[in-house]
C-alpha positions in Angstrom: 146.6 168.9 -146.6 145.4 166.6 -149.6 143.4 169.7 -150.9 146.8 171.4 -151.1 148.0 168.9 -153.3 145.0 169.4 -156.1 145.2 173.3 -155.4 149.3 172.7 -156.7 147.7 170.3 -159.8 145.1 172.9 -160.3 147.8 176.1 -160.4 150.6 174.6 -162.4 148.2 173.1 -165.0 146.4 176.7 -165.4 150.0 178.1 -165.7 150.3 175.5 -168.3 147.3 176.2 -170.1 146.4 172.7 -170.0 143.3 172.7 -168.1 141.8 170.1 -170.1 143.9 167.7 -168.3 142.7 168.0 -164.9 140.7 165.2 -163.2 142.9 163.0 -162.2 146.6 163.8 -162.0 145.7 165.2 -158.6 144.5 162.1 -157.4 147.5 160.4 -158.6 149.7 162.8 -157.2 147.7 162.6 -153.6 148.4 158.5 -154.3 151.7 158.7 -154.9 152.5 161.1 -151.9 150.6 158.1 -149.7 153.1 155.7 -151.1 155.6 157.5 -150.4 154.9 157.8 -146.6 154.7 154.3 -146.7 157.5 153.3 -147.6 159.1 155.9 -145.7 157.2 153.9 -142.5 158.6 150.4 -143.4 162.1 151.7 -144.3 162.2 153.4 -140.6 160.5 150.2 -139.4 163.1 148.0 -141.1 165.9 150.0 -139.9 163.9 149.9 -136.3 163.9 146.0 -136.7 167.4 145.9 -138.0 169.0 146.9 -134.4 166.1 145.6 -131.9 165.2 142.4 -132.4 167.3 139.3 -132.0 169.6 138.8 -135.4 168.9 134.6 -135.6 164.8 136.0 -135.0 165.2 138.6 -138.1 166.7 136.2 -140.3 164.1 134.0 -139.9 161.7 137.1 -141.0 163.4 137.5 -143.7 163.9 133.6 -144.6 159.7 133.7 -144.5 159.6 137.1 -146.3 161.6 135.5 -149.4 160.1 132.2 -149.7 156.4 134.1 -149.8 157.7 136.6 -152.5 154.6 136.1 -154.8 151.8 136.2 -152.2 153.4 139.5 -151.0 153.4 140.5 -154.5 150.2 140.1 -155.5 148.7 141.5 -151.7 150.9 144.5 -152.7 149.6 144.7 -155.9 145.5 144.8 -154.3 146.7 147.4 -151.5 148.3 149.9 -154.1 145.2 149.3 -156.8 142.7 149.7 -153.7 144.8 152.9 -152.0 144.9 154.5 -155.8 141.1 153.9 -156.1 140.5 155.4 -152.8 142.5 158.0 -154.0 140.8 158.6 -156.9 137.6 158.4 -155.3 137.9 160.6 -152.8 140.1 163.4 -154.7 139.8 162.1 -158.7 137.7 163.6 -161.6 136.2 166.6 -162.8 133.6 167.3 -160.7 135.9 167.6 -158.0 138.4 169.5 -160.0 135.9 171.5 -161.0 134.9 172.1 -157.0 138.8 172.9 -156.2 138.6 175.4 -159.5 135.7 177.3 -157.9 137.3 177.5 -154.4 140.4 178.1 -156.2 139.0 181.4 -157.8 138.0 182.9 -154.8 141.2 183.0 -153.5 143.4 186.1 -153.7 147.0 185.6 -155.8 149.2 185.3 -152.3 146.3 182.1 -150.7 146.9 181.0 -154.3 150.5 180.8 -153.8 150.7 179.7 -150.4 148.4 176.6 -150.7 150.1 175.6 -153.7 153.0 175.5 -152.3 152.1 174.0 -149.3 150.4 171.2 -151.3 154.0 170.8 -153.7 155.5 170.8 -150.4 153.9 167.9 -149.2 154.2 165.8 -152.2 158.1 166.4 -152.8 158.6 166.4 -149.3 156.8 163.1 -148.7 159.1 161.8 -152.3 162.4 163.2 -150.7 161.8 161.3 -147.6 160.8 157.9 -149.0 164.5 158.6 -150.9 166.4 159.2 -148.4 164.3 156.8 -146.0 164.9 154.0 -148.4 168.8 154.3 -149.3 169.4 154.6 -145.4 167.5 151.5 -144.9 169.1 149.7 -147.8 172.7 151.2 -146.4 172.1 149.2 -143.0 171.0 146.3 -144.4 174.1 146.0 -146.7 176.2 147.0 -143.1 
């Protein structure tokens, strides 16, 4: 599914002519799509927590959550610079653009298409969710 994602990068930046840019907006792309899903998670988690657990036992959560707001900062901070550098390991640079080009090449026009825009469905889906997942959690927490 994450190949899909750099096939998408891959075919709107060659409809762009703009080749030279590839390398790592893929990776960033496949990073963002992760943080999306996560938040999507929590905010189903949240929502979860919201009408399950005892109200006196999630205000207390949320008493701990706010008087520890910079050390969940800063471990937020190290889990999105280590999921962005897994990211870009793993899918980043030009050799591995270079590896999705060649695949890429051997595809015919309708593959082309199709994993492209499986890959852009993916990543807008995954955004569209987080969206929606996020103002319905922040909805029932203002209810």
């Amino acid at each position: 599914m994450f190949e899909a994602v750099l096939y998408h990068d891959y075919y709107v930046l060659r409809d762009q002519h703009r080749l030279d840019k590839a390398g790592s907006a893929g990776a960033q792309m496949i990073f963002l799509a992760w943080v999306f899903n996560v938040l999507s998670i929590l905010s189903i988690w949240f929502v979860y927590l919201k009408y399950t657990v005892n109200p006196y036992d999630l205000e207390d959560t949320w008493t701990w959550l706010q008087s520890n707001v910079v050390l969940i900062r800063a471990g937020a901070i190290l889990v999105l610079c280590s999921l962005y550098m897994i990211a870009y390991l793993i899918y980043g640079g030009k050799q591995k653009m270079a590896h999705v080009a060649k695949k890429y090449t051997h595809l015919n026009e309708d593959d082309k298409k199709s994993l492209s825009k499986k890959g852009a469905n993916y990543f807008y889906g995954s955004m569209f969710l987080a969206i929606i997942c996020v103002i319905l959690a922040y909805g029932i927490y203002i209810l």
